[in-house]
C-alpha positions in Angstrom: 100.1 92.0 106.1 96.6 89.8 106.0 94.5 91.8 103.2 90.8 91.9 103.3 89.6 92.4 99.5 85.3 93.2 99.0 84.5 93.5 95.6 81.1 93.4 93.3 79.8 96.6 94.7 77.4 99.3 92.7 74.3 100.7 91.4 71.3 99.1 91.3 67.5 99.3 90.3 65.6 98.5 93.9 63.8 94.4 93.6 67.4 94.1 92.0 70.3 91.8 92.8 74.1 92.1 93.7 76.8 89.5 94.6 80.0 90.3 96.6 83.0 88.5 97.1 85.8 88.9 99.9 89.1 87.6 99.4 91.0 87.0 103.1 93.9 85.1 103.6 94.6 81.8 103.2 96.3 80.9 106.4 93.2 81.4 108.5 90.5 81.6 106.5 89.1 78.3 106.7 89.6 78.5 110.9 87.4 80.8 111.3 84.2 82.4 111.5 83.4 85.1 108.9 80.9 87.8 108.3 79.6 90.3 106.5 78.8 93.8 107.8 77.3 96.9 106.4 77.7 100.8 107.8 75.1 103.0 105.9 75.8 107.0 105.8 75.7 108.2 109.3 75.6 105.2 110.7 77.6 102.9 113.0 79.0 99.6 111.4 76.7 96.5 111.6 76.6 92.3 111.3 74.8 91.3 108.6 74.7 87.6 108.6 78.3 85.1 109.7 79.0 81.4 108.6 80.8 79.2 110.1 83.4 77.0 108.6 81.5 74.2 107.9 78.9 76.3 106.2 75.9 77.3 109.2 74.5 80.5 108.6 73.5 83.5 110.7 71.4 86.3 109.7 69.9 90.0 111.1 66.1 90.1 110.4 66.9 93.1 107.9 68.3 90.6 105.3 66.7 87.2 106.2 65.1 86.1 103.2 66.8 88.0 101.0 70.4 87.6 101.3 72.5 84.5 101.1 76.2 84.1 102.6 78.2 81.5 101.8 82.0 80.6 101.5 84.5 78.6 99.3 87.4 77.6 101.7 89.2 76.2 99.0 89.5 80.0 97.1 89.6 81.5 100.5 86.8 83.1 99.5 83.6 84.9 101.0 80.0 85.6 99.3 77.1 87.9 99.6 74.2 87.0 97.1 72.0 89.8 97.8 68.2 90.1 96.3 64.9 92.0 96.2 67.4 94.5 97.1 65.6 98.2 98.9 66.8 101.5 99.4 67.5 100.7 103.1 70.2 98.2 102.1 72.3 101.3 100.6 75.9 101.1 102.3 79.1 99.8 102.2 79.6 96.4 102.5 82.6 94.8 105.1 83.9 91.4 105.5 86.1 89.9 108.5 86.4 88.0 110.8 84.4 88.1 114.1 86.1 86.9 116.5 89.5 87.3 114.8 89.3 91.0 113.9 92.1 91.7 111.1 92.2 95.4 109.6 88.9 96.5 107.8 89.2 96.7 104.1 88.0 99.3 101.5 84.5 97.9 101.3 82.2 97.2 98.5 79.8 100.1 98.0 76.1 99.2 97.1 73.7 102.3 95.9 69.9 100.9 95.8 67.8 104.0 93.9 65.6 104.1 91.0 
């Protein structure tokens, strides 16, 4: 069954920085449109930037700036460079595909506090 795998989650100082990775299968990844979401404590689920398979770039005005996405098609492989990180960003983290919905993953958790 097509796995989505987030990783690089944790604790950090707010101005800090994280990096997340995705992992999604290889058969479609490089098809296909992929994002990043994010779905903070008692919140709903939402987009945080997309990139197409040729590398164009999409992001919310929360993050734009800040955060980088990108994508290695040959490791099947999704990124989140995220800096000058704030208390606000505090959720966990989601990758799929938009327009391709598989099953969510367990999501990468990111904690910004002092």
């Amino acid at each position: 069954q097509a796995q989505l795998v987030e990783s690089g989650g944790g604790l950090v100082q707010p101005g800090g920085s994280l990096r997340l990775s995705c992992a999604a299968p290889g058969n479609i990844f490089r098809y296909y449109i992929m994002a990043w979401y994010r779905q903070a404590p008692g919140k709903e689920r939402e987009l945080v930037a997309d990139i197409t398979p040729s590398g164009r770039t999409n992001y919310k005005d929360p993050v734009k700036g800040r955060f980088t996405i990108s994508r290695d098609n040959a490791k099947n492989t999704l990124y989140l460079q995220m800096d000058s990180l704030k208390p606000e960003d505090t959720a966990v983290y989601y990758c799929n595909f938009p327009n391709r919905r598989l099953a969510w993953g367990q999501g990468a958790q990111v904690i910004v506090s002092s």
